[in-house]
PQR file of N, CA, C, O and H, with PARSE charges and radii, in Angstrom:
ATOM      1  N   UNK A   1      -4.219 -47.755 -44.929 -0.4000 1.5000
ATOM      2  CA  UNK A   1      -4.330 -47.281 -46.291 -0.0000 2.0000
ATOM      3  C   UNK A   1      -5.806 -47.180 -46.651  0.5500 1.7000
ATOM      4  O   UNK A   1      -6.617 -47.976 -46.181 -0.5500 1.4000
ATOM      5  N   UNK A   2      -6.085 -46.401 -47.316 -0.4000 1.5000
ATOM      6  CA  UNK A   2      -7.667 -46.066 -48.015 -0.0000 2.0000
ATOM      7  C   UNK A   2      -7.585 -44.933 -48.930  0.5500 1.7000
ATOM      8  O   UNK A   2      -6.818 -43.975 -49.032 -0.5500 1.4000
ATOM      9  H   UNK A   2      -5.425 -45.753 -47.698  0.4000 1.0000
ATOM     10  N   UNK A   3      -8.530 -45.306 -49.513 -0.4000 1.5000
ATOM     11  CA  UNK A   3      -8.642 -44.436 -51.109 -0.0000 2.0000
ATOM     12  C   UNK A   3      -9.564 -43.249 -51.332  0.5500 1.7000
ATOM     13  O   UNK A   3     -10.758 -43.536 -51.246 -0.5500 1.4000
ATOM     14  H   UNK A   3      -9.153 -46.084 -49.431  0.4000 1.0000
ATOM     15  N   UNK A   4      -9.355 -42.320 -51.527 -0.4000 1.5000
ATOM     16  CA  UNK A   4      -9.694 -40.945 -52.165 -0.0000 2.0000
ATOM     17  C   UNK A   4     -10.857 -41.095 -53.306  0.5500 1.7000
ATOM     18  O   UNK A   4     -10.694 -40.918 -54.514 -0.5500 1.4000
ATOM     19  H   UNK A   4      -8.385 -42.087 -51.597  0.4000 1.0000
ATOM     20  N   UNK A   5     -12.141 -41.485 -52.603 -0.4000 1.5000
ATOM     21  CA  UNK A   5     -12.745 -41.647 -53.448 -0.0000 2.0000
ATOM     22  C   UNK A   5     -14.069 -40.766 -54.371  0.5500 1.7000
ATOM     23  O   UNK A   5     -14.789 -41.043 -55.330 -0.5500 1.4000
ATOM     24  H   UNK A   5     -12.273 -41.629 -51.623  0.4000 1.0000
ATOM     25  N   UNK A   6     -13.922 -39.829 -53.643 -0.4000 1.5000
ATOM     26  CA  UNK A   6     -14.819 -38.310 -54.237 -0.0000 2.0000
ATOM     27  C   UNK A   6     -14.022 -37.950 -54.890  0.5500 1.7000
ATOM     28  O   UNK A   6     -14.674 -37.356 -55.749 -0.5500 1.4000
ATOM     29  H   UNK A   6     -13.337 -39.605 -52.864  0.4000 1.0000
ATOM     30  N   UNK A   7     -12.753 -37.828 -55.223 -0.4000 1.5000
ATOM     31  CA  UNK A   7     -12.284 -37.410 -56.227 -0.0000 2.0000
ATOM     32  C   UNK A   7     -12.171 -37.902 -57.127  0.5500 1.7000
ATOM     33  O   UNK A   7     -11.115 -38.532 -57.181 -0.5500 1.4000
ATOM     34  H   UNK A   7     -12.223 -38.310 -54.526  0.4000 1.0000
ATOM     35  N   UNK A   8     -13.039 -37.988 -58.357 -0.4000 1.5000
ATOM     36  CA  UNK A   8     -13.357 -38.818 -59.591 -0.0000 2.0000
ATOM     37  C   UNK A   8     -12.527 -38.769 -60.812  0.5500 1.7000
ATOM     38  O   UNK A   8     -12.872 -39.509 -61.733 -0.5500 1.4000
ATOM     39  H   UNK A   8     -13.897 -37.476 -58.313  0.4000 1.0000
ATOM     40  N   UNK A   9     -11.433 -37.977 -60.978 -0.4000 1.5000
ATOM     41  CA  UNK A   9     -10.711 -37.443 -61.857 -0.0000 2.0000
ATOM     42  C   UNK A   9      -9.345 -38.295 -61.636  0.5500 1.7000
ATOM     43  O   UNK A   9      -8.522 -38.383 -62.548 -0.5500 1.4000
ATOM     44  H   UNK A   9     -11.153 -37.376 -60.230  0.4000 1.0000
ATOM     45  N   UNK A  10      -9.172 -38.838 -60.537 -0.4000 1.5000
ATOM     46  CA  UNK A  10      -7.863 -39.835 -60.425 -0.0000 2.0000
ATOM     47  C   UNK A  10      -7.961 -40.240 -59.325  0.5500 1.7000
ATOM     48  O   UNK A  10      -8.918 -39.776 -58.705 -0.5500 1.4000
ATOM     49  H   UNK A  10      -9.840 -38.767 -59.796  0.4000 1.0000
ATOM     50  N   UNK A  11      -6.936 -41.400 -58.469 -0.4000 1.5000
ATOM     51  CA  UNK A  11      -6.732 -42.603 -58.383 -0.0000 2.0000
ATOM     52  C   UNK A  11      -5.748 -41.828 -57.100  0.5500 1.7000
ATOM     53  O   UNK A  11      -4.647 -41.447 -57.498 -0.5500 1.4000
ATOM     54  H   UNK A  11      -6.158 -41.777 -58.973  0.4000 1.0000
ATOM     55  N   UNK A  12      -5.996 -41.627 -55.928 -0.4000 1.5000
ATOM     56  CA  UNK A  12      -5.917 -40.881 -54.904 -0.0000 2.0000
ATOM     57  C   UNK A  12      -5.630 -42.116 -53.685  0.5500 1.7000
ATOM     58  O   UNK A  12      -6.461 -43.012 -53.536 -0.5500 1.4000
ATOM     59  H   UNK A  12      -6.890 -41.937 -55.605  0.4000 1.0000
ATOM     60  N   UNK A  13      -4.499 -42.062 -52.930 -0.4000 1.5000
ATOM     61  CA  UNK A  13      -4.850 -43.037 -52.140 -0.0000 2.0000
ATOM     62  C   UNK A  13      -3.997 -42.606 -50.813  0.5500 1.7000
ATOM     63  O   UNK A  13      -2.914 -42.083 -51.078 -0.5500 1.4000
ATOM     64  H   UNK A  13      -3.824 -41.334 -53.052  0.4000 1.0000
ATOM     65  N   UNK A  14      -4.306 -42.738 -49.475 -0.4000 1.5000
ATOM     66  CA  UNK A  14      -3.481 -42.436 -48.179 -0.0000 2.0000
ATOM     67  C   UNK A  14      -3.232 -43.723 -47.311  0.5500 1.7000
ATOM     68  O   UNK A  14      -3.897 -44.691 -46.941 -0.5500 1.4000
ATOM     69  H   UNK A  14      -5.185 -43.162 -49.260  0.4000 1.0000
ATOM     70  N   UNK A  15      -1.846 -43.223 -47.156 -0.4000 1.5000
ATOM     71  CA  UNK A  15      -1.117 -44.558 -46.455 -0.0000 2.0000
ATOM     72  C   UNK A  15      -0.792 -43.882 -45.187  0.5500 1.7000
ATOM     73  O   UNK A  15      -0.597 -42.671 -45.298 -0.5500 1.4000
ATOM     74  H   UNK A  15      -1.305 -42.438 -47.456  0.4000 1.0000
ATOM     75  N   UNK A  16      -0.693 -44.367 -44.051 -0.4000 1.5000
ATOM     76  CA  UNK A  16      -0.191 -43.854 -42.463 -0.0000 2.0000
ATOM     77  C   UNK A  16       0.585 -44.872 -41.991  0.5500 1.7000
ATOM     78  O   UNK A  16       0.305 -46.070 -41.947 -0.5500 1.4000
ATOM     79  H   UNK A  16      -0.851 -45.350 -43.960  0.4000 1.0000
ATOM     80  N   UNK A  17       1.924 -44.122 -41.520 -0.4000 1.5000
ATOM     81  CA  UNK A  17       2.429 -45.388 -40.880 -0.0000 2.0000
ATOM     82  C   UNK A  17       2.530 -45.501 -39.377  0.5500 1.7000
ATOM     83  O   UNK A  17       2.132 -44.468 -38.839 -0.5500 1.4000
ATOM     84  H   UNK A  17       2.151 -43.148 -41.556  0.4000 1.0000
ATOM     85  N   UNK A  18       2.967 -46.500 -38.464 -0.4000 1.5000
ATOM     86  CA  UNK A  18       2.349 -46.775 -37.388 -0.0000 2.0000
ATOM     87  C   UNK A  18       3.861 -47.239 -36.198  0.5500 1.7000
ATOM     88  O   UNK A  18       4.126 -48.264 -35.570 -0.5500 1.4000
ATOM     89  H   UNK A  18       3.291 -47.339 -38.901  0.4000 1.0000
ATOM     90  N   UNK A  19       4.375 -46.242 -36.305 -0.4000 1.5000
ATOM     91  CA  UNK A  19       6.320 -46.173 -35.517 -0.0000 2.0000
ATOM     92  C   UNK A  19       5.943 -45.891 -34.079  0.5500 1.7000
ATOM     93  O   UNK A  19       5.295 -44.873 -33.840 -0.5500 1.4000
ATOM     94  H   UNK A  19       4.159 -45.409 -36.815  0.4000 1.0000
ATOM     95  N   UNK A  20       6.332 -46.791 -33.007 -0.4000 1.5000
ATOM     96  CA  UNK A  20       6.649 -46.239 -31.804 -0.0000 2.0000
ATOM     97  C   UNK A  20       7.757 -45.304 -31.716  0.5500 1.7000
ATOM     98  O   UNK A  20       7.533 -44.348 -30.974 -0.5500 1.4000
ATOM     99  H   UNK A  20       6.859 -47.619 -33.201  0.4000 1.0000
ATOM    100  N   UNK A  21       8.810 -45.330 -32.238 -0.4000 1.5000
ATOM    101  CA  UNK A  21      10.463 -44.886 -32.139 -0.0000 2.0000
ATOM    102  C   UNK A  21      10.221 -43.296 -32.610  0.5500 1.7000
ATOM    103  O   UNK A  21      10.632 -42.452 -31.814 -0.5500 1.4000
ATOM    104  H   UNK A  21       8.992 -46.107 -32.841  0.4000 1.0000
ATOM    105  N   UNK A  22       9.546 -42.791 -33.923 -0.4000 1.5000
ATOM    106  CA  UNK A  22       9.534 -41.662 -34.461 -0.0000 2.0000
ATOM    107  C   UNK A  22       8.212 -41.078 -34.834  0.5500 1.7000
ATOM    108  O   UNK A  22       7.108 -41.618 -34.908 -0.5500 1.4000
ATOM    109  H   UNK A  22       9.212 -43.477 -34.569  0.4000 1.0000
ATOM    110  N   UNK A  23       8.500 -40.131 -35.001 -0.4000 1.5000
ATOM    111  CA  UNK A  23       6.792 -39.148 -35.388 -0.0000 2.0000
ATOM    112  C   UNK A  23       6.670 -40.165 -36.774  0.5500 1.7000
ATOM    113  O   UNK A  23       7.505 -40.757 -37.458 -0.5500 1.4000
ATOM    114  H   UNK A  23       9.397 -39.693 -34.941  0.4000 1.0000
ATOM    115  N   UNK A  24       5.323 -40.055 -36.806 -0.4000 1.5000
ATOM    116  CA  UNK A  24       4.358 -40.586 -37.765 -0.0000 2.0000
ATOM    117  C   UNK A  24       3.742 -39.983 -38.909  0.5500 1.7000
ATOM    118  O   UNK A  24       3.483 -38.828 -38.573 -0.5500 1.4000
ATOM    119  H   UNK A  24       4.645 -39.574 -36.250  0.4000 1.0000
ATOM    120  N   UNK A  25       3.411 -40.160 -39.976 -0.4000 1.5000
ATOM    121  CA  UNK A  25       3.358 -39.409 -41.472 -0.0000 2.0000
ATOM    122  C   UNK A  25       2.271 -39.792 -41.832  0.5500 1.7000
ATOM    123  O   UNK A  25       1.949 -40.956 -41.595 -0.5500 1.4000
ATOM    124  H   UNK A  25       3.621 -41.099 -40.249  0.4000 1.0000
ATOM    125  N   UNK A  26       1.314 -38.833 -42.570 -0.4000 1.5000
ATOM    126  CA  UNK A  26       0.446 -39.517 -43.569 -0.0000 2.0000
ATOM    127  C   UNK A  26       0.713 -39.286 -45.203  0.5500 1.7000
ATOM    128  O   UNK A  26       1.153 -38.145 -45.338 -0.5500 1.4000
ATOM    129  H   UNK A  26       1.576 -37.887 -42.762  0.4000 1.0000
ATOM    130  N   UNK A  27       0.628 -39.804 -46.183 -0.4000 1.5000
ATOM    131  CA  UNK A  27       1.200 -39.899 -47.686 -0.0000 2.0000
ATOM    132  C   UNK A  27      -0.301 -40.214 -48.006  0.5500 1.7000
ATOM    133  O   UNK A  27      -1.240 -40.934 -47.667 -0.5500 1.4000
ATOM    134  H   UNK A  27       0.270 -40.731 -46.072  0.4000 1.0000
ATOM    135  N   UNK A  28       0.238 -38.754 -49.282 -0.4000 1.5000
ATOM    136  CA  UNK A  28      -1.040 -39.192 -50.422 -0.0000 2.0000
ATOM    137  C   UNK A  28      -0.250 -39.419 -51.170  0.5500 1.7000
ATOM    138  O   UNK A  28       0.859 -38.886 -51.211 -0.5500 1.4000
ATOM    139  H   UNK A  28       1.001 -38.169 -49.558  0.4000 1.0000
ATOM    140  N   UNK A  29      -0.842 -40.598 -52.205 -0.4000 1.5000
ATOM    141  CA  UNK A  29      -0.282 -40.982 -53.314 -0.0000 2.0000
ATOM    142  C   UNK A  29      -1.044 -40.593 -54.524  0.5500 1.7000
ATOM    143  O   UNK A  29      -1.965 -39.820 -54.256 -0.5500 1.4000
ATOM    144  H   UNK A  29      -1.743 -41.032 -52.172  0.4000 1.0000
ATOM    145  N   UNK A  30      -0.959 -40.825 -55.474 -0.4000 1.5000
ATOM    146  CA  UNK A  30      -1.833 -40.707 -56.766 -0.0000 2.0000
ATOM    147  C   UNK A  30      -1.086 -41.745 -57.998  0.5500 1.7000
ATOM    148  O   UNK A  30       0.021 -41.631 -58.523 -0.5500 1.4000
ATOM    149  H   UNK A  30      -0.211 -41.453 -55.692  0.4000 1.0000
ATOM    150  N   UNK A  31      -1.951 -42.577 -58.171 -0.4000 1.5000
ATOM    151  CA  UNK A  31      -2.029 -43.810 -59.145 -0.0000 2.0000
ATOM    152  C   UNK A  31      -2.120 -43.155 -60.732  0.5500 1.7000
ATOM    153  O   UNK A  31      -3.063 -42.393 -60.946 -0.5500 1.4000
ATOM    154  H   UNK A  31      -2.851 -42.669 -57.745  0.4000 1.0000
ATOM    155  N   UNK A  32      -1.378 -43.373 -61.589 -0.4000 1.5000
ATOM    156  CA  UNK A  32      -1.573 -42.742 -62.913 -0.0000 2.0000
ATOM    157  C   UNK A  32      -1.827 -44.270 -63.871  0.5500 1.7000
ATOM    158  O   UNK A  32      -0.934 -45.077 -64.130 -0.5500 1.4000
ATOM    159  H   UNK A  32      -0.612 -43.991 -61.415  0.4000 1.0000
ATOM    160  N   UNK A  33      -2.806 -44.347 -64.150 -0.4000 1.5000
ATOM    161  CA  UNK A  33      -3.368 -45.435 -64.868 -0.0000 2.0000
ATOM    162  C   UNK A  33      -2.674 -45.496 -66.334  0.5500 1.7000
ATOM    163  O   UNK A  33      -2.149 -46.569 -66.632 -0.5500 1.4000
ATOM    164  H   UNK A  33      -3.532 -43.692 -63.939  0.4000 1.0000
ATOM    165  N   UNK A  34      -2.635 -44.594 -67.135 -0.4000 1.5000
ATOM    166  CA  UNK A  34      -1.891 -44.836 -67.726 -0.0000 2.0000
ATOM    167  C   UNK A  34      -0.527 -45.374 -68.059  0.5500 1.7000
ATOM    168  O   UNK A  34      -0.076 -46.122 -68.926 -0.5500 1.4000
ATOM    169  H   UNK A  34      -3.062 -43.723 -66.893  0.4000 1.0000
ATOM    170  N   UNK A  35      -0.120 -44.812 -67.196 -0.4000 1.5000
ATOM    171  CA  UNK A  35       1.517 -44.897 -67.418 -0.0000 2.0000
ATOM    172  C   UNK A  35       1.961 -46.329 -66.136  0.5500 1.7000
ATOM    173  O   UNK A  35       3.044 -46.913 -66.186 -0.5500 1.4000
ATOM    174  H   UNK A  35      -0.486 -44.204 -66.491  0.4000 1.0000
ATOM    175  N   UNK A  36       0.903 -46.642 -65.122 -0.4000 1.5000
ATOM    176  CA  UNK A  36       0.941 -47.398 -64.442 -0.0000 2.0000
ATOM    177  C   UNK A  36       2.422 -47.482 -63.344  0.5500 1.7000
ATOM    178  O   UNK A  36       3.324 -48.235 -62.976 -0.5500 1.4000
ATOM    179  H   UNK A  36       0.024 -46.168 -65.081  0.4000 1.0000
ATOM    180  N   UNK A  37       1.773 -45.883 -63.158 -0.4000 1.5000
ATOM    181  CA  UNK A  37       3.175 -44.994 -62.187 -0.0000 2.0000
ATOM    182  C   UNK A  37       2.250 -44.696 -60.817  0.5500 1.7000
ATOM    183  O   UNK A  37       1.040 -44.477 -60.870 -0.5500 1.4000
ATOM    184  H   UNK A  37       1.041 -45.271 -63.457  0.4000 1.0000
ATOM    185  N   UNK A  38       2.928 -44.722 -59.758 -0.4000 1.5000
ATOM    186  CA  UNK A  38       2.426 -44.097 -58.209 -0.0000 2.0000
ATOM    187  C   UNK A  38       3.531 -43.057 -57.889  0.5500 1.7000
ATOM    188  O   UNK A  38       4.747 -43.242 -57.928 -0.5500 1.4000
ATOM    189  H   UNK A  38       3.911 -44.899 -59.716  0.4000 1.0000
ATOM    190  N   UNK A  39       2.843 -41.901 -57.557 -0.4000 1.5000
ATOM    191  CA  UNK A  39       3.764 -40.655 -57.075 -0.0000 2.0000
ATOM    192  C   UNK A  39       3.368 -40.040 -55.558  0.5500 1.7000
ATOM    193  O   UNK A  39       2.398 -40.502 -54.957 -0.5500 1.4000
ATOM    194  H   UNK A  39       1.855 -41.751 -57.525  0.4000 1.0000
ATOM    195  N   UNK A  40       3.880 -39.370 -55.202 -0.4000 1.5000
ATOM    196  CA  UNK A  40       3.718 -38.788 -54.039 -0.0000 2.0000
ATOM    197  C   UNK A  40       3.886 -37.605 -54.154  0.5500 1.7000
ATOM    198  O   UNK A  40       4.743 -36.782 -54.477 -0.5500 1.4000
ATOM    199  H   UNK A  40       4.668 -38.995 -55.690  0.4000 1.0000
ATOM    200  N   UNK A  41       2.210 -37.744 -53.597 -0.4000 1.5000
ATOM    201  CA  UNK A  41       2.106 -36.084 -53.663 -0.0000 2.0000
ATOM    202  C   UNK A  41       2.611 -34.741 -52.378  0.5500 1.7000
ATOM    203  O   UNK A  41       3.191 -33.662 -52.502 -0.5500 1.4000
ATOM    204  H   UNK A  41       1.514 -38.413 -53.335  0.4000 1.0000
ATOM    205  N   UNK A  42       2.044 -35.489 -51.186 -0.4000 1.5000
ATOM    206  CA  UNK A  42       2.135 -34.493 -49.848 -0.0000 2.0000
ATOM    207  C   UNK A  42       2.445 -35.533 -49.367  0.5500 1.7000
ATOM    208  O   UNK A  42       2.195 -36.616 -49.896 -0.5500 1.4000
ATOM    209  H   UNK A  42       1.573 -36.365 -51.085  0.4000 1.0000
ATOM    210  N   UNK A  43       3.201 -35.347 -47.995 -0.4000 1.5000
ATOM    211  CA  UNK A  43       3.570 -36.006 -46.258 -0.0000 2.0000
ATOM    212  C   UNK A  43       2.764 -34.919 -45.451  0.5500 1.7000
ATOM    213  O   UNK A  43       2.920 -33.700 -45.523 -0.5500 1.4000
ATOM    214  H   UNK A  43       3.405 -34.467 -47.565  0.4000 1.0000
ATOM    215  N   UNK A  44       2.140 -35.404 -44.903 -0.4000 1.5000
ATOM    216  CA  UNK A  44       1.540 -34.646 -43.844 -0.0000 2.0000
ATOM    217  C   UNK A  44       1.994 -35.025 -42.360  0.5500 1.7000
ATOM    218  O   UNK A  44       1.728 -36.195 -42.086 -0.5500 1.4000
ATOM    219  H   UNK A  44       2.013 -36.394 -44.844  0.4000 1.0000
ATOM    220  N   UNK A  45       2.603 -34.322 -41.362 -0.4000 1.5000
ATOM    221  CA  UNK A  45       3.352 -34.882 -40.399 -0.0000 2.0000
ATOM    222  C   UNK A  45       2.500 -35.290 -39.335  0.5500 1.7000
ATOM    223  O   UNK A  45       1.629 -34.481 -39.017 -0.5500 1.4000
ATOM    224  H   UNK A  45       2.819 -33.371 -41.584  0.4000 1.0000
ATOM    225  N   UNK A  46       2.577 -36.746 -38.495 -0.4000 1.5000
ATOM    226  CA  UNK A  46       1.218 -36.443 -37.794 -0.0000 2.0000
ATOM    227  C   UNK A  46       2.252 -37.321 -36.087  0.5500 1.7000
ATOM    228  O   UNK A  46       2.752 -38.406 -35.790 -0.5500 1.4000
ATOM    229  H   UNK A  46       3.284 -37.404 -38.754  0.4000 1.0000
ATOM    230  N   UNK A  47       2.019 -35.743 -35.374 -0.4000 1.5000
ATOM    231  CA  UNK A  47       2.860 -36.102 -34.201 -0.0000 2.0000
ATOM    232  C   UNK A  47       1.862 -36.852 -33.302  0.5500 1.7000
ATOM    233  O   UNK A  47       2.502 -37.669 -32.639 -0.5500 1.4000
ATOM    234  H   UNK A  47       1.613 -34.862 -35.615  0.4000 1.0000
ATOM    235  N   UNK A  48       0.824 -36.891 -33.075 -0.4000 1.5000
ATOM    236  CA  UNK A  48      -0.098 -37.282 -32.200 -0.0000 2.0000
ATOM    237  C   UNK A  48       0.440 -39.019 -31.684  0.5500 1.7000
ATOM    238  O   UNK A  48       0.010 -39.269 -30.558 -0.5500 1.4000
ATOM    239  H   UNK A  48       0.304 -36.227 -33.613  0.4000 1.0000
ATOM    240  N   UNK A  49       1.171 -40.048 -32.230 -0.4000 1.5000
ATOM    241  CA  UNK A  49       1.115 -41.062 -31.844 -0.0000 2.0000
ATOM    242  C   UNK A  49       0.853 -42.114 -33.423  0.5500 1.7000
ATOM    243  O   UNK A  49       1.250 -41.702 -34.513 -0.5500 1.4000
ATOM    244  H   UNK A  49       1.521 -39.845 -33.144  0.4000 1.0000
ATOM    245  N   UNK A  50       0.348 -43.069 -33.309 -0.4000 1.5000
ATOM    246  CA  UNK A  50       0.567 -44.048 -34.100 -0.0000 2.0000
ATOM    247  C   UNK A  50      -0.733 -44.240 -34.564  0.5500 1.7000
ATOM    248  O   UNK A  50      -1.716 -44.374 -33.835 -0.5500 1.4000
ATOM    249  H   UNK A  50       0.025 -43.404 -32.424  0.4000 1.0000
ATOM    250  N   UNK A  51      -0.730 -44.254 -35.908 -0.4000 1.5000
ATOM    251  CA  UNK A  51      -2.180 -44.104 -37.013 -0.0000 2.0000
ATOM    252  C   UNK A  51      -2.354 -45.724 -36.984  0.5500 1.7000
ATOM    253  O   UNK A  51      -1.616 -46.652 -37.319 -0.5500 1.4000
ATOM    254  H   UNK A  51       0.069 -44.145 -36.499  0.4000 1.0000
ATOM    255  N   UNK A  52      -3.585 -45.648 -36.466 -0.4000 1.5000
ATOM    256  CA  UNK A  52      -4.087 -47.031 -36.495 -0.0000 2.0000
ATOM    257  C   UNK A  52      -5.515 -47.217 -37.667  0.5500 1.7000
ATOM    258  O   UNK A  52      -5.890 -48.384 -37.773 -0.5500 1.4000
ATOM    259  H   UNK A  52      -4.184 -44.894 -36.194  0.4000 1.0000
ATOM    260  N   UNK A  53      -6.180 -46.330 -38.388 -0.4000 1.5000
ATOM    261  CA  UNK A  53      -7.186 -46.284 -38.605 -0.0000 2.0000
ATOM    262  C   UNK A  53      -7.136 -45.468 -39.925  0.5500 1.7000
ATOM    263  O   UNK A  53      -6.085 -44.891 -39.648 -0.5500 1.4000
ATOM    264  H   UNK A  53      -5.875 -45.382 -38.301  0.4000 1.0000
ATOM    265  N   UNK A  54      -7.470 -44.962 -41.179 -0.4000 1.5000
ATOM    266  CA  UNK A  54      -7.608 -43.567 -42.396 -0.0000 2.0000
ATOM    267  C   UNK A  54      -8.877 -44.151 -42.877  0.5500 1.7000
ATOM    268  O   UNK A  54      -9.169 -45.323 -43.118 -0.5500 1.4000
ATOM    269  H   UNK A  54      -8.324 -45.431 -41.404  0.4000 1.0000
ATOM    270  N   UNK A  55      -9.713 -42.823 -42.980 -0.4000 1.5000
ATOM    271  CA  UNK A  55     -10.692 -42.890 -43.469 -0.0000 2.0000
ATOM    272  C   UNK A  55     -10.980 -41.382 -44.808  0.5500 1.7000
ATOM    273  O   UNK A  55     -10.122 -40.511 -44.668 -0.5500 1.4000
ATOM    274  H   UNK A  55      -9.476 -41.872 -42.784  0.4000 1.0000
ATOM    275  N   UNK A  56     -11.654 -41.188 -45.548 -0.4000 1.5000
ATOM    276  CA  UNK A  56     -11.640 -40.497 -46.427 -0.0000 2.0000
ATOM    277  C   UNK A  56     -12.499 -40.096 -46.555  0.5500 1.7000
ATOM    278  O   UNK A  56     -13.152 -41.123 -46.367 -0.5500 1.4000
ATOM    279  H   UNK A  56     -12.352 -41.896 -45.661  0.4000 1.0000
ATOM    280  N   UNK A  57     -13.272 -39.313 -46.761 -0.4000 1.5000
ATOM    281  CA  UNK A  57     -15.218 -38.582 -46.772 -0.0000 2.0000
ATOM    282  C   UNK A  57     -15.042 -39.275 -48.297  0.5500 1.7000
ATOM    283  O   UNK A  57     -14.024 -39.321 -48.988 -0.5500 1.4000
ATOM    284  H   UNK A  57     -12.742 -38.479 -46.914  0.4000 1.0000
ATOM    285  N   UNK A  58     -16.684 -39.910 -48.643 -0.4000 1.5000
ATOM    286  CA  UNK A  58     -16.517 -39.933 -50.068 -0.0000 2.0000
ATOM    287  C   UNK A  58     -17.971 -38.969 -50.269  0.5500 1.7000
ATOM    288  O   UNK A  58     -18.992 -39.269 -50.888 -0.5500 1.4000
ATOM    289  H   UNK A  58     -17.511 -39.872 -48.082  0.4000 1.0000
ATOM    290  N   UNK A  59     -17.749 -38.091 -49.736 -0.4000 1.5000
ATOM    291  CA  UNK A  59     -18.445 -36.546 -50.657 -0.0000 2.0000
ATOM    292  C   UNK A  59     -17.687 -35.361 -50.967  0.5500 1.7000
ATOM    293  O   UNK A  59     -17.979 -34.597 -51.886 -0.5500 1.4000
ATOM    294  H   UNK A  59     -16.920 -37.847 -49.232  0.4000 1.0000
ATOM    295  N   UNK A  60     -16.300 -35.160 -49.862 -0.4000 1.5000
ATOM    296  CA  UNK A  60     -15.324 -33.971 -49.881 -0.0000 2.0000
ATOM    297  C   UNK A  60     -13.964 -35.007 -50.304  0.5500 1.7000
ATOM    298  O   UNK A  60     -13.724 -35.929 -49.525 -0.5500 1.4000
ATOM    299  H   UNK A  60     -16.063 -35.780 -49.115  0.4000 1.0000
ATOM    300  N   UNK A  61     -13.346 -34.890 -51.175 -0.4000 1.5000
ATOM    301  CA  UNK A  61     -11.518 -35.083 -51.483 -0.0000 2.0000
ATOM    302  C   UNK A  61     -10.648 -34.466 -50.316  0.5500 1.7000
ATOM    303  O   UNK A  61      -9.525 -34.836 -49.973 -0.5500 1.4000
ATOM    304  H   UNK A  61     -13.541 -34.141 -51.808  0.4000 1.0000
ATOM    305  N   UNK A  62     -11.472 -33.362 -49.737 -0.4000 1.5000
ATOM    306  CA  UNK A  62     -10.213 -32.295 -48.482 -0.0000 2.0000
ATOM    307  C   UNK A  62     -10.273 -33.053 -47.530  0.5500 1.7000
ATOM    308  O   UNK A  62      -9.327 -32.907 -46.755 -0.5500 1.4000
ATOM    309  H   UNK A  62     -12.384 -33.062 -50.016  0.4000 1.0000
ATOM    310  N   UNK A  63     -11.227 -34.060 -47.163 -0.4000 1.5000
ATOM    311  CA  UNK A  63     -10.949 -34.469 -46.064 -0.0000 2.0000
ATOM    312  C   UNK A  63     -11.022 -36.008 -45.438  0.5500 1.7000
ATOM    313  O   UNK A  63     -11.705 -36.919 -45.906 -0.5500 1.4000
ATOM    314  H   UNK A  63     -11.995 -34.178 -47.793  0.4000 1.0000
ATOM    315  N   UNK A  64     -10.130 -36.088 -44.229 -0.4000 1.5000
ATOM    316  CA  UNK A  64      -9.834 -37.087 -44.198 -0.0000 2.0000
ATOM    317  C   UNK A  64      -9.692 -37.755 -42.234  0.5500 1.7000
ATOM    318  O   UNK A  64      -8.960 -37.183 -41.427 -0.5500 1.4000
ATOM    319  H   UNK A  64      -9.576 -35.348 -43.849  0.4000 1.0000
ATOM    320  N   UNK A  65     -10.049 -38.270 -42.080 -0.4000 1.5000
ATOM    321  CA  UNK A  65     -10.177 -38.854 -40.251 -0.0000 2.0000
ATOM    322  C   UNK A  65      -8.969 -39.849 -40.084  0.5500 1.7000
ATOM    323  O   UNK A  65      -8.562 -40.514 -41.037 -0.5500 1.4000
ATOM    324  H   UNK A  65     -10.644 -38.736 -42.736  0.4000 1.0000
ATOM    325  N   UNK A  66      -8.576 -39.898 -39.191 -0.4000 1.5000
ATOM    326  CA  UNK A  66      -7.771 -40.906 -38.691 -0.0000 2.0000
ATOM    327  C   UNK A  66      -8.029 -41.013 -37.513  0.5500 1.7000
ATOM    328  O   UNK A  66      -8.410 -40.021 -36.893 -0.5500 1.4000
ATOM    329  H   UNK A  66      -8.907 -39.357 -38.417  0.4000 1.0000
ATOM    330  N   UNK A  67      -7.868 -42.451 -36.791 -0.4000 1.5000
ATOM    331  CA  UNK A  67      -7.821 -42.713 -35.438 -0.0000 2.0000
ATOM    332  C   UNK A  67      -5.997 -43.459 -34.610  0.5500 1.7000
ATOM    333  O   UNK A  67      -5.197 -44.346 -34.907 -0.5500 1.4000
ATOM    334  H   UNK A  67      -7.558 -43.258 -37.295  0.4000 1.0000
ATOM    335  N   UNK A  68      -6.089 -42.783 -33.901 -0.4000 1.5000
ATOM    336  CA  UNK A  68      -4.206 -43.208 -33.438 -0.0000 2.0000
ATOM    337  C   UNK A  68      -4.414 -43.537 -31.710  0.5500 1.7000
ATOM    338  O   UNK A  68      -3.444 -43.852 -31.021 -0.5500 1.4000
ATOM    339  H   UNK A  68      -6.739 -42.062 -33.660  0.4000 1.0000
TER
END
């Protein structure tokens, strides 16, 4: 998990999960401070193997590294 942090306008965060058995996903979430709600925004499908690592540029919001 790690947080979306160039994007200054909200509360951005990516979770990867880490399955031998099935393909593997990455989830953005977005934190609404107000209402003190978490939604989901995208699944991004990630066949490569098992996300061990998310990292986030904190100058670009588009982008994002993982190591598996």
């Amino acid at each position: 998990m790690c947080s979306i942090q160039a994007d200054e306008n909200s509360h951005k965060f990516v979770v990867g999960t880490c399955s031998l058995s099935t393909q593997n996903e990455i989830h953005m979430l977005n934190f609404a401070e107000d209402t003190n709600r978490v939604d989901l925004l995208h699944v991004f499908p990630f066949p490569e193997g098992e996300i061990w690592d998310l990292k986030a540029s904190p100058y670009n919001h588009e982008i994002l590294s993982c190591s598996y």
